[in-house]
N, C-alpha and C positions, 0 to 999 in steps of 0.2 A: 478545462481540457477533458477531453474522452476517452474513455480507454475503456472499447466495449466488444464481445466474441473472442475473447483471445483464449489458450491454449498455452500457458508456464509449466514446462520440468525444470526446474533449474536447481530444487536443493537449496535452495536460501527465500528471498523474499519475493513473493510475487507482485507487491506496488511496495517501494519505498519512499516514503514522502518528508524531505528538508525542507527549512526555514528560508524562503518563505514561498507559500503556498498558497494556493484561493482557487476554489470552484474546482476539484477534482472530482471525476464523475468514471469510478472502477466497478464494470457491473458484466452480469454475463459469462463471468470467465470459470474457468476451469483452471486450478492449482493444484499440481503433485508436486508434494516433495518440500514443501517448503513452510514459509513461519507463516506465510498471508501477508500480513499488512503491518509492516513497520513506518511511525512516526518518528525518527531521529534525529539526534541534534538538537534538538531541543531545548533552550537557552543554557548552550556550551558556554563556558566562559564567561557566565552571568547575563552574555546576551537577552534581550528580548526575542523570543518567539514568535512567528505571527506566520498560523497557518490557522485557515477558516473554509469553512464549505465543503467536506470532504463525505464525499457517497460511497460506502463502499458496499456491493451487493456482489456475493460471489454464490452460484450456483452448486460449482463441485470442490470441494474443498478436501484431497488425498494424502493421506502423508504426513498430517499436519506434526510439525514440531513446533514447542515451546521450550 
């Protein structure tokens, strides 16, 4: 999946990525305000995880909180 030119204010995450995942492709974008890039969930409940292939290329990065 692509997710490319975009434009986040939101104050919280600009990709959030859950269990399960493959071939995310976040680039281009511009982020105010917020954390970037959260992976969560993350073998909740002992679960297995399974997220792979994750691109992330962010050009403007404003605001950042951690």
């Amino acid at each position: 999946m692509l997710f490319e030119d975009n434009v986040v204010f939101n104050g919280d995450d600009c990709l959030t990525i859950n269990s399960p995942a493959r071939n995310i492709h976040f680039r281009n974008t511009y982020c105010n305000g917020g954390h970037g890039l959260s992976i969560g969930s993350l073998g909740k409940g002992g679960d297995v995880a399974d997220v792979a292939d994750v691109l992330y290329v962010v050009h403007v990065l404003v605001g950042y909180r951690h």
